[in-house]
C-alpha angles and dihedrals in degrees: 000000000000100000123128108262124239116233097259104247127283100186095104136070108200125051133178125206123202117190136161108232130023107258082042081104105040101045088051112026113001093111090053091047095054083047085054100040093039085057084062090263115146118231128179117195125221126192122196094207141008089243092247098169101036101105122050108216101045123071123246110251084047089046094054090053102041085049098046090051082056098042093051094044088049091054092055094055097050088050094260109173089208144001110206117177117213090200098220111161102279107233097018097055106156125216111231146063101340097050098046093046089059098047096046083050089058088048094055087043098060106017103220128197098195113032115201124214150169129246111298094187127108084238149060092214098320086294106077128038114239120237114260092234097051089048097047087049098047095047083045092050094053085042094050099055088077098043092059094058092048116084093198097058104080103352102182093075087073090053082056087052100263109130112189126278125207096169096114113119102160135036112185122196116206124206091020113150087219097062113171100163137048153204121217098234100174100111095041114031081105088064093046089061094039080059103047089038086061086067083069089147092061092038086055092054101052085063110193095351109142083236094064089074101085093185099045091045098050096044099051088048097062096031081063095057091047103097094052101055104041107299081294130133118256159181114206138215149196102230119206122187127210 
């Protein structure tokens, strides 16, 4: 795709992003988020999974805590209001009831106007195949959204004090190999490495993978949006309305 891409919408306060892993964020929308929250916007994350098995030679139980520890002292630093874990098995996340009813929970609980997500796509591009975790949580995000808004899907959650929600006006995809939309990330694309470079247990572990180079990655990734959204630098986006 080569088309000129649209300002992702600033007409909300509150957004919500669901990802799989911890570093999901971070490696697809952390610079946008520290543009929205630096702009005084409110956004909870809300991770799927620890990441427990994200990093070969640590167990685990040592690896959810060493990860959570990252994840939590990244969002601070991106001006994150809140980090929740859903605690689903990381590696082996299953599309279906349970998941949506968790994430439409988290919709109810904290009523966003604008929900973030991964790529949801087989691809990275039509090159790398996408991880099964970060494609069953981004279907069940999108899913999610109206199931949020309906009080006879799960209706249990209203009996836990969680009255639906259809507020929802956005969903925007990161990493998404069919952007349409974009966030200016000029001024905080700094931020944005500072960010990636807190989860240093998971960097380490990557070796000399050309994603371990926070600055270098994240660099190259808006430098390559640029021409499509006014020479600036940028974080895209798939923008869905509803």
């Amino acid at each position: 795709m080569t088309g000129q891409l649209e300002p992702v919408p600033a007409d909300w306060q509150r957004a919500l992003a669901v990802v799989a892993h911890p570093d999901d964020l971070e490696y697809g929308a952390v610079s946008a988020i520290a543009a929205w929250t630096r702009a005084g916007k409110r956004v909870v994350y809300l991770l799927v999974t620890r990441g427990e098995a994200g990093i070969d030679g640590i167990p685990p139980a040592e690896s959810a805590r060493i990860r959570e520890t990252e994840q939590r002292r990244s969002a601070e630093i991106a001006g994150a209001s809140a980090v929740e874990f859903l605690d689903h098995p990381d590696g082996v996340i299953e599309y279906g009831i349970s998941l949506r009813r968790d994430i439409a929970a988290g919709i109810r609980r904290h009523r966003p106007e604008l929900l973030l997500t991964g790529n949801f796509h087989d691809t990275w591009g039509g090159t790398f195949w996408n991880s099964p975790d970060h494609r069953a949580v981004g279907r069940a995000a999108l899913d999610a959204v109206t199931d949020a808004g309906n009080r006879w899907i799960f209706p249990d959650l209203v009996h836990e004090g969680l009255s639906p929600w259809s507020g929802v006006r956005y969903v925007a995809v990161a990493g998404s190999p069919h952007p349409t939309h974009a966030v200016d990330v000029t001024d905080t694309l700094s931020v944005g490495v500072e960010a990636l470079r807190a989860h240093r247990a998971y960097l380490e572990g990557l070796g000399h993978h050309p994603m371990a180079d926070p600055q270098r990655f994240l660099e190259s990734m808006a430098a390559s949006l640029a021409p499509r959204f006014g020479g600036r630098m940028a974080t895209g986006f798939q923008l869905y309305t509803f």
